[in-house]
N, C-alpha and C positions, 0 to 999 in steps of 0.2 A: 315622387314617382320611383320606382321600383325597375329600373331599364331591362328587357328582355334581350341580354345579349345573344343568346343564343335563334332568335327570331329570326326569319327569313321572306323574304318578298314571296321568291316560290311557295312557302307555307301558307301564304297569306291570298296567295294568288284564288282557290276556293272561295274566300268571303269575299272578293273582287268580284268574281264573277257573280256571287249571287247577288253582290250590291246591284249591279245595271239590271239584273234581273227585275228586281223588284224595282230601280229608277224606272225602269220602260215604263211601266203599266200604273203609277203615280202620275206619271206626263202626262199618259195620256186619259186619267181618270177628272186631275185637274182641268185639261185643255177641254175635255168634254162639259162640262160644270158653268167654267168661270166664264162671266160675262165681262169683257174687256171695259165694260161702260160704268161698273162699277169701282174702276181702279187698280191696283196692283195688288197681288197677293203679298202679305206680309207674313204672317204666322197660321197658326192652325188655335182653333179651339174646337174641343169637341171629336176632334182628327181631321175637321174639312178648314181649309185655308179660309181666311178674309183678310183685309185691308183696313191697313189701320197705321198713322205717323205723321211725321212734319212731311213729309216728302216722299215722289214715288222712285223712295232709290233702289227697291227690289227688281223694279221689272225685267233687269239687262239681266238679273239672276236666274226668272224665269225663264226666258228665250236660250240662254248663254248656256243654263239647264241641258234641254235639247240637242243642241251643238256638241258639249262634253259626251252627252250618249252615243250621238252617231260617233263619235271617235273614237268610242270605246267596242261600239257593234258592229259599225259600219250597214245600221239598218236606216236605209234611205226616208224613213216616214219623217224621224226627227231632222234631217237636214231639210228637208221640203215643209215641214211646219214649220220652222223657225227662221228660214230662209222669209214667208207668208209674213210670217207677227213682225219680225225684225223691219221688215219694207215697209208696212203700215201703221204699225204703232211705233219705233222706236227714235223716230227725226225729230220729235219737240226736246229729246232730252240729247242731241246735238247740242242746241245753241241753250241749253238752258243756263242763265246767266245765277240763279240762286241758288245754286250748290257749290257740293266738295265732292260729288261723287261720282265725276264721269269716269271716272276706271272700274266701277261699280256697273254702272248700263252700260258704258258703250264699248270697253275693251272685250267686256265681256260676250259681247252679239258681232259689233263690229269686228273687233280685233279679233275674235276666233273665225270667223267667216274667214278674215284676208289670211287670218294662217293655214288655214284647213284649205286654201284656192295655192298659196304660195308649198307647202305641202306635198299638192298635187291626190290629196286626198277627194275633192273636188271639182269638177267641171266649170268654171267663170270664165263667161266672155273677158274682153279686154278693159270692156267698158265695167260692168260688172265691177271687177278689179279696183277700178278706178273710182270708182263710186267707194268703194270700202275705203280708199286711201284717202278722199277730198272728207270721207266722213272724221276722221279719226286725225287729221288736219286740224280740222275743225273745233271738233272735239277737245282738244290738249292746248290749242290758242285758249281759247275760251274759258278753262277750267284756268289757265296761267294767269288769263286776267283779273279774276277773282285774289287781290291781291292786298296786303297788306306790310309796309315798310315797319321795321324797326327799328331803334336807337342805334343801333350799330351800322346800321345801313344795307343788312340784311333781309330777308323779308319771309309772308310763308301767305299760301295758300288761306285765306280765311273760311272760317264753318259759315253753316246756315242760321247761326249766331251772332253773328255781322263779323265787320271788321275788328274788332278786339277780341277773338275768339280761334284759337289753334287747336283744333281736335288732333286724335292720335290716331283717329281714323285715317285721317286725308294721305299719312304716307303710303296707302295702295292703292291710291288716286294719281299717285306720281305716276302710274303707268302710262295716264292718258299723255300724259305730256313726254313719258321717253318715246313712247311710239311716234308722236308726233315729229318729235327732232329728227327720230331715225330714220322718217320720210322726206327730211330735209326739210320741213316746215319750219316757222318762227311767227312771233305774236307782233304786230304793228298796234302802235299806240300815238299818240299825239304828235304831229307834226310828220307822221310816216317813221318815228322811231322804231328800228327794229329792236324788238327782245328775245334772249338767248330762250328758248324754252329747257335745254338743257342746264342752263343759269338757274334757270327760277326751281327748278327739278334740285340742285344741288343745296340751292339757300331752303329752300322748304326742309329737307330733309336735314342739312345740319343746326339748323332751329329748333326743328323738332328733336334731335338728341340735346340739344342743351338744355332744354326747356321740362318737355313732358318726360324724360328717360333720365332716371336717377343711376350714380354709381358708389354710393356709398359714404361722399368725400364731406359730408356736414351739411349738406346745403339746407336743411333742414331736421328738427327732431322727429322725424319718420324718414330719411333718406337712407334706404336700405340699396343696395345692389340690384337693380335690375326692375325696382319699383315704378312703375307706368300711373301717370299722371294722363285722367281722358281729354282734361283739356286746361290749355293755357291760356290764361287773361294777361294781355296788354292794355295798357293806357292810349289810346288811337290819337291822342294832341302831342305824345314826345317820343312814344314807340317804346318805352321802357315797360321791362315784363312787372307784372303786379303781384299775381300769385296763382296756386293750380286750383284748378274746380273739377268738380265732377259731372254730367249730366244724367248719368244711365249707372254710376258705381253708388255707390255706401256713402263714398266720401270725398275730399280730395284728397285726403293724405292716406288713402289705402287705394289697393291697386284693383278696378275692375276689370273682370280677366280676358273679355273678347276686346277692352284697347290694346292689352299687355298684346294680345295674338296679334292682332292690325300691325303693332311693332315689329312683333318678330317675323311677321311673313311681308311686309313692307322693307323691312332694310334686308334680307334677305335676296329675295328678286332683285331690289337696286343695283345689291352686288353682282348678283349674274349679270343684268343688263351689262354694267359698266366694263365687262369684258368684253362687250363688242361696241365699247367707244374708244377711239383714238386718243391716245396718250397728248399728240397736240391740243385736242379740246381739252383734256382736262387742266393743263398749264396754267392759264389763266387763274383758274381756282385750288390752285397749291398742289398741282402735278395728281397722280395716281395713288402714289404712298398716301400724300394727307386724306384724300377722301375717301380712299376705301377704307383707310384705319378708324375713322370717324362711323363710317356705316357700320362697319365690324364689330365695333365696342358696343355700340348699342343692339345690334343684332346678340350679342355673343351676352351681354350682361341680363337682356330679359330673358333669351333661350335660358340661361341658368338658375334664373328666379321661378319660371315655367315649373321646371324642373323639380325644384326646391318643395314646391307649393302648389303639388297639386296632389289626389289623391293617388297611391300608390298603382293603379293601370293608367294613368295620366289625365284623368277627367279632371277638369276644375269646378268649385266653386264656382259662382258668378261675380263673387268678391272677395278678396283674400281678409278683407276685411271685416267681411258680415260681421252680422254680431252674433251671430247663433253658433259662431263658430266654434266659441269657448266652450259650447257645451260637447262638440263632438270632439271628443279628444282623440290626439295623434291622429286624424283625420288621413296625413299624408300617409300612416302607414297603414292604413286599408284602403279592399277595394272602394271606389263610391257605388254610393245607393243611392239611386236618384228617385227613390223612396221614402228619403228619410223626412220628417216632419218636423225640419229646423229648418236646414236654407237650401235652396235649388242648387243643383249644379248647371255647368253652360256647356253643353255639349257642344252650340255651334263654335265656342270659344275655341274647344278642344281642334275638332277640324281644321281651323285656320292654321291653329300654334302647330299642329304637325305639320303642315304643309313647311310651315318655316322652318321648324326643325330641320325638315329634310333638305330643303335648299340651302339652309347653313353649311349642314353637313358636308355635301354634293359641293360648294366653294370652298371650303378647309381643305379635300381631299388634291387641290392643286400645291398643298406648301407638304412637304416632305416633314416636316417638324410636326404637322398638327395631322397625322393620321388617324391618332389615337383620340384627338377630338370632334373629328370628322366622323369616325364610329359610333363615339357617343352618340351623338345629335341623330344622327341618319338611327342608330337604333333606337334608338328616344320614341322617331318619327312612328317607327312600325310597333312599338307599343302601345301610343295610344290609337294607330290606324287599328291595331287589333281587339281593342275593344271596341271601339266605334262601329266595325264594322260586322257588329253583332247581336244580338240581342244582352238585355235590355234595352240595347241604344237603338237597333238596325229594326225599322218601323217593318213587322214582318205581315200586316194586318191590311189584308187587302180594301177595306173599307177607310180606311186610314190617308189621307191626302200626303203626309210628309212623308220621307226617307228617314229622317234623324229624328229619334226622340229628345226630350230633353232640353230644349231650347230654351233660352229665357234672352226674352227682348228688352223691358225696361221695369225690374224691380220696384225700381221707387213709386214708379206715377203706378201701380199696379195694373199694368198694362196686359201681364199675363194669366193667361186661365188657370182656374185650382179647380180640377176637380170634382166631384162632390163626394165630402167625406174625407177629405183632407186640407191640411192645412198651408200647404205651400206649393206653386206651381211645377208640374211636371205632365210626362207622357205627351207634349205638343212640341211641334216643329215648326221652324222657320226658313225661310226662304234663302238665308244667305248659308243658316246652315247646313239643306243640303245640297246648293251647288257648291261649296266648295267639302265637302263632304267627297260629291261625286270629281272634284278636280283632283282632290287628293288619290282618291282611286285611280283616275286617269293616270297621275302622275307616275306613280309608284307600277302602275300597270305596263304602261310604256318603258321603265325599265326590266323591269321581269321578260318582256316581248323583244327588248332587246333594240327598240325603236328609239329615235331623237328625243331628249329629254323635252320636256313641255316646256315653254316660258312663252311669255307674252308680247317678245319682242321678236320669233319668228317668222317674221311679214315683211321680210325683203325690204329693200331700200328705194 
């Protein structure tokens, strides 16, 4: 990537605004279409969304959609739709016991509702409130339960791949579980045992740096700096790691690049959370210095392979690894063509990794030493926001269901649409990536406005 130091939020603020322009009337072109009864929108073929995967982890995306608009317009339709879908369709994936992805549905509808009430952006009874609080309770026990001990006595959130299985996903599913703790919540298991949710929040997270987040030290003949492994296999009889797999990348020993983002916008947030946890909680688990330097290193090692490895406006590949790669040479130093007739690029990849970019940044900017690191990342962020947030990427087509073009969901199984007339998937969108497309806008937008920075841990105690 090519960093635009010279870029400015205010510059930027124009393709902000005409983002939610075109979000509005995607909403509500979708809401008008889709029938709730055939499932959750997953991607788009053809420009109209459909459903399609192991699981319906999209939907908190749709609603949660909504919720970022009114925040950004403050046009009442999208609070009062998603307020409607949220209360009716979204309580089976409360207690849904076979997943990784309550920070996916439910931070997303729940947790935005109780911050946009806690805010005061919103009108909610007491009870209301409260409701949002028992949900998100709920929610973060239950995602804690999903659980799996290690050799060392540590442990992580397990995939929809059983017990032997650590995606690289699950670390921005730890949401569900800080918001839970920050309500004072905790998980009961056998015998009335209590468990920390902040505990299991920490052990997940420093597993996943040891495990799926390379730093360069040998640990393998592909261990490059900042290389993201989508997922870790354990032996489930003695808890010892086995080796990395891949489910959605090339490979396991090449990095597919919307885990690489899950990384970087996963340990990123943790870090802001963990300024509004008390220094006595973290004692227990090696004080504040041990674990934020643990979250740091792997926030800070993939933001710079990000960095490294993507093409020169910040777009990625969908694998650093592809194999077609060898034929676009110096790739990193042009723009991307999500044209080209080798390998896709992952737009939604892109969305995510800015977001972390910029929360990296937006944390640096507290040490006096790292200002000039703090720069980088945070300007890093509004380069690829300012491509993103344009054409060819920015879906200007009003027959068109997505916000983001360019999406690619899962490579291998050929899961995404080609076209006709070419040879490798492009010009469709996905669900996760334009809500966080539009959070990133939010994000960046709420500073330009001068208002409270975004985070998901906003929702009072």
């Amino acid at each position: 990537m090519l960093i635009n130091n010279s870029l400015t939020i205010d510059a930027l603020k124009p393709k902000i605004n005409r983002l939610f322009e075109l979000s509005a009337e995607k909403i509500k072109i979708l809401e008008k279409r889709w029938d709730p009864a055939r499932g959750t929108p997953v991607f788009t073929v053809a420009g109209q969304y459909t459903t399609r995967g192991w699981t319906e982890w999209t939907q908190g995306f749709q609603f949660g959609s909504a919720l970022l608009q009114f925040d950004a317009t403050s046009d009442a339709w999208f609070l009062d739709y998603a307020r409607h879908k949220i209360q009716t369709l979204m309580a089976p994936h409360l207690t849904h016991l076979g997943v990784h992805d309550h920070g996916f549905n439910n931070v997303s509808t729940y947790g935005n509702l109780l911050r946009l009430a806690r805010e005061g952006r919103i009108e909610a009874s007491d009870g209301e409130i409260e409701s949002y609080r028992v949900a998100l309770k709920c929610s973060g026990a239950v995602q804690a339960a999903r659980w799996t001990r290690i050799a060392d006595g540590r442990g992580f959130i397990y995939s929809f791949n059983g017990p032997h299985s650590l995606f690289a996903d699950t670390i921005r599913s730890l949401r569900s579980l800080a918001v839970a703790h920050k309500l004072g919540h905790y998980l009961l298991t056998e015998n009335d045992k209590r468990v920390s949710l902040l505990e299991r929040l920490l052990q997940h997270a420093s597993v996943t740096a040891d495990f799926a987040v390379y730093y360069g030290e040998g640990r393998d003949l592909y261990d490059v700096r900042g290389r993201v492994a989508h997922e870790s296999i354990f032996n489930v009889n003695d808890g010892n790691y086995r080796c990395p797999n891949s489910q959605q990348g090339y490979s396991p020993f090449s990095t597919w690049t919307r885990a690489l983002a899950w990384i970087m916008c996963g340990y990123a947030e943790q870090l802001e959370f963990l300024g509004v946890v008390q220094d006595s909680e973290l004692g227990p688990f090696g004080g504040r210095a041990s674990v934020e330097a643990q979250l740091l290193r792997a926030a800070e090692a993939t933001s710079d392979f990000y960095i490294d490895h993507t093409c020169r406006d910040g777009i990625p590949f969908w694998d650093t690894g592809a194999p077609g790669l060898s034929a676009l040479k110096n790739y990193q130093k042009k723009p991307s063509d999500p044209f080209n007739d080798i390998e896709p690029v992952d737009s939604s990849a892109a969305a995510i990794a800015a977001q972390g970019l910029w929360r990296l940044g937006n944390y640096l900017r507290k040490f006096p030493r790292r200002k000039a690191d703090s720069r980088r990342y945070r300007q890093a962020a509004l380069t690829v926001a300012d491509t993103l947030f344009d054409e060819p990427y920015l879906s200007t087509d009003a027959a068109h269901e997505g916000l983001i073009l360019h999406s690619v969901y899962h490579r291998p199984r050929g899961w995404d649409s080609i076209p006709p007339g070419r040879t490798i998937p492009c010009g469709e969108s996905s669900m996760w990536g334009d809500y966080h497309a539009r959070e990133l806008a939010l994000l960046l937008l709420r500073e330009a406005d001068h208002l409270p920075e975004l985070t998901f841990f906003a929702i009072g105690d």
